[in-house]
C-alpha positions in Angstrom: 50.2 126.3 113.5 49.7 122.4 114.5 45.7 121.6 114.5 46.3 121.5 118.3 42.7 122.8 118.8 41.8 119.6 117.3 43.4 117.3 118.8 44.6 117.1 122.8 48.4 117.9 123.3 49.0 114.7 125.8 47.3 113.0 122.5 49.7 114.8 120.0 52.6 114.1 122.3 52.0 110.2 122.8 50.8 110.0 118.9 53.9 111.7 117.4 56.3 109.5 119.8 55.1 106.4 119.2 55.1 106.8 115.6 57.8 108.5 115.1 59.7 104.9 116.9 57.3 102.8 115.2 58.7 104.0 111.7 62.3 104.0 113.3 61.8 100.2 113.7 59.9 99.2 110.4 62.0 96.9 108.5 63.7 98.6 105.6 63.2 102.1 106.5 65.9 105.2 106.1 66.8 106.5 109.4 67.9 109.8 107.9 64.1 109.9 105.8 62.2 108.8 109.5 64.2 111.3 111.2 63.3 114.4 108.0 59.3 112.6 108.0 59.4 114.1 112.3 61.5 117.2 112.1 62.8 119.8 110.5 66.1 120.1 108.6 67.0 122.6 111.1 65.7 120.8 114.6 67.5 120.9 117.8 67.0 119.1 120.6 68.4 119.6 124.0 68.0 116.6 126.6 69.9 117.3 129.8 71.9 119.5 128.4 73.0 117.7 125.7 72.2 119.3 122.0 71.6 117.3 119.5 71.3 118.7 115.8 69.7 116.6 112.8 73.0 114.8 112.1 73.6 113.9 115.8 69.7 112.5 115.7 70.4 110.6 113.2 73.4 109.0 114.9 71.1 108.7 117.7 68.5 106.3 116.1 71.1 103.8 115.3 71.7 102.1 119.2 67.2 102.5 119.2 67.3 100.5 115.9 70.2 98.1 117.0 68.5 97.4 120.7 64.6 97.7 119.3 63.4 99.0 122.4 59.4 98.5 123.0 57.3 100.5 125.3 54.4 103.2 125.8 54.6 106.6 126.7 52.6 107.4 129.4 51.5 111.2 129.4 50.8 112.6 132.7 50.1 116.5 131.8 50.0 118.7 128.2 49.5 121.6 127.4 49.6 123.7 124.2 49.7 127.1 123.1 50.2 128.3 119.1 52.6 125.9 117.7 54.6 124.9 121.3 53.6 122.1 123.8 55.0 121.7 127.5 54.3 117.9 128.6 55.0 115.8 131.6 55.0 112.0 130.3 56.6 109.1 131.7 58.8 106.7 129.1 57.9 103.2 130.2 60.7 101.3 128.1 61.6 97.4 127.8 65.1 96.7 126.1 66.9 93.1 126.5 64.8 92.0 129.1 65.1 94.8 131.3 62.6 97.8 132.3 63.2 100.7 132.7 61.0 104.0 133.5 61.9 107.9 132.6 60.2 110.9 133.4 60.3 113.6 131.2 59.8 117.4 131.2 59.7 118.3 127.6 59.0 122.0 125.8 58.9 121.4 122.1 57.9 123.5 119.2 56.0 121.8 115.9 55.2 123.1 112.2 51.7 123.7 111.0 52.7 120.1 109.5 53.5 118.6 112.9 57.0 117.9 112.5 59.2 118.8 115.6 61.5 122.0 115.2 63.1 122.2 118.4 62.8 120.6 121.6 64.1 121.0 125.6 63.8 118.1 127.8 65.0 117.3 131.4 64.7 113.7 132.4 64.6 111.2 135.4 64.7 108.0 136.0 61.7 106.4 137.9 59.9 104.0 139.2 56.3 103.7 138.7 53.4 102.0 137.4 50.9 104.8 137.3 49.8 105.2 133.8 47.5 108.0 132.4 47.4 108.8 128.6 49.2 105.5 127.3 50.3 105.0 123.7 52.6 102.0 122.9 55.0 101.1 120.3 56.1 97.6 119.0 
């Protein structure tokens, strides 16, 4: 199970995100070993109902690494329990000049080595400038 008794779950959640794009975007760096470094060999995400396995992940980094989005995540609510986390958290995301804000509901489950194994996430777009538990990326 993920040390989530040591550390707080709207921390876990910001921490792994913004790593997880900060290595995206280092220069030189494998999408395919960034994506294997953050999840399983066998993660699935859904976001709105679109599934993505680790092959369609890995598809997915290459518009992020093109574009080289910066931002912060912006985590409202977390919580935790064994290895899954429920968190509210607001994307606050700047890409060619333009801003944009999305909400997300996300239920993900982690290995004892804190790499995502599957994830379920409904998003929004928003507008808003509250932030709570910021972490930022390049």
């Amino acid at each position: 199970m993920p040390a989530f008794t040591d550390i707080d779950p709207a921390r876990f959640i910001a921490e792994f995100f913004t790593s997880f794009n900060e290595h995206l975007l280092a220069e030189g760096t494998d999408a395919a070993a960034v994506v294997d470094r953050f999840h399983t060999p066998d993660i699935v995400q859904v976001a709105d109902g679109h599934r993505m396995d680790r092959d369609k992940l890995i598809a997915h980094t290459r518009p992020v690494r093109k574009n080289r989005p910066s931002g912060l995540i912006d985590v409202h609510e977390a919580i935790a329990d064994d290895d899954r986390i429920a968190a509210r958290y607001t994307l606050h995301v700047t890409q060619r000049g333009r801003e944009l804000a999305i909400e997300v509901c996300f239920f993900g489950q982690f290995t004892p080595d804190g790499r995502m194994r599957q994830a379920h996430m409904l998003t929004r777009n928003v507008a808003t400038d509250d932030r709570h538990q910021q972490s930022e990326w390049p």
